[in-house]
C-alpha positions, -999 to 999 in steps of 0.1 A, spaced: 17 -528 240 43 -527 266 78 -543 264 88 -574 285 52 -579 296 32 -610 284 4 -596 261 -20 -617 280 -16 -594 309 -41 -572 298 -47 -538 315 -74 -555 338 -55 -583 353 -23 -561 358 -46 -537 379 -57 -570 402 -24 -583 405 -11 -548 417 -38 -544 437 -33 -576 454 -14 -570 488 8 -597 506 -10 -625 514 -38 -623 490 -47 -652 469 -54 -654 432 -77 -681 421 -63 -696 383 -91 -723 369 -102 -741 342 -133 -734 322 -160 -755 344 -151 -736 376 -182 -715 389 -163 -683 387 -189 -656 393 -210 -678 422 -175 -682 437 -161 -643 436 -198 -634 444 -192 -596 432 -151 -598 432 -134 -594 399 -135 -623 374 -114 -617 347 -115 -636 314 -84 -654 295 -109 -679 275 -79 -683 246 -53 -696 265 -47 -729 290 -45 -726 324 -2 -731 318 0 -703 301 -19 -676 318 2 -693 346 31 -687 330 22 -651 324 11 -640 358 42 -657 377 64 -634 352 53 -607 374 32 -619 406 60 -628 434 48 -659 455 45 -659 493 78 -670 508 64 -665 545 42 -698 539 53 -735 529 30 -741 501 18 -704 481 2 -723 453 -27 -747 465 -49 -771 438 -77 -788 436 -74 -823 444 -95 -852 417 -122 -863 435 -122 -899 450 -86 -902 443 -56 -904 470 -47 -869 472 -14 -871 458 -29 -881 428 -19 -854 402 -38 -851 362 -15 -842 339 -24 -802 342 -13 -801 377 19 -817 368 23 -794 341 15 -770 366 44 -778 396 71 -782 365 61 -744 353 67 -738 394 101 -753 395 116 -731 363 93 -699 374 105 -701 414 126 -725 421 130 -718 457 94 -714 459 79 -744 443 58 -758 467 19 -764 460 -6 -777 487 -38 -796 477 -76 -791 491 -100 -810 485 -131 -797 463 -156 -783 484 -127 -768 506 -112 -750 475 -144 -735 466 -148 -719 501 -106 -711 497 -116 -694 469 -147 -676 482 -116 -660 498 -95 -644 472 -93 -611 455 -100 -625 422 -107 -651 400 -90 -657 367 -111 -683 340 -92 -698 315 -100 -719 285 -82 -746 299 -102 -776 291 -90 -807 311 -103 -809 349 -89 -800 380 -68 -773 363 -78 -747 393 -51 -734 415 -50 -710 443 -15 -685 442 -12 -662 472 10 -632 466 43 -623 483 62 -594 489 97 -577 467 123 -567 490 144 -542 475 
């Protein structure tokens, strides 16, 4: 146990999120997403307990967003709805970015297909037991200026 870190930062996913260098993106889904055919050999790290909100709430206590882009967190958009059509997860989701980052709140949308390949992209993947859909986000990783 280490103090003032959220015990759902396990050893694992504090290595990735150090790891991670500026500009690298973090893929945060639900339980349906196809992790491992997505990360194809990247790491996929397991938080099957907890909803997508909270791990969220965990990893933005220590992973800084990108303030070099307009939107660092992307999600998935619903399928044949209007993309500014939000479930209730991804509300839950931009509220947790207004209190976490307030000056960095910002989240983009793709649509399905071009998420997957987004997240063919990133360093890792991290599952969740979050069990309503469209709970997948994309967070790219900033910098700390001392």
């Amino acid at each position: 146990m280490l103090k003032n870190i959220d015990p759902l930062l396990s050893g694992e996913l504090l290595n990735v999120l150090r790891t991670m260098g500026h500009g690298d993106d973090i893929v945060l889904v639900d339980r349906n997403f196809p992790a491992a055919s997505v990360a194809a050999g990247k790491p996929v790290i397991r938080l099957d307990g907890v909803n997508v909100i909270q791990a969220a709430t965990a990893i933005l206590s220590v992973l800084p967003l990108d303030t070099f882009v307009d939107q660092p967190v992307t999600r998935m958009q619903m399928v044949g709805e209007d993309e500014s059509v939000m479930p209730e997860v991804q509300q839950e989701f931009a509220a947790l970015l207004k209190t976490a980052d307030s000056d960095n709140a910002e989240m983009g949308s793709l649509e399905r297909f071009a998420f997957y390949e987004a997240a063919k992209q990133a360093f890792a993947v991290v599952v969740t037991g979050e069990a309503r859909g469209y709970g997948c986000f994309l967070l790219k990783k900033g910098v700390i200026f001392s």
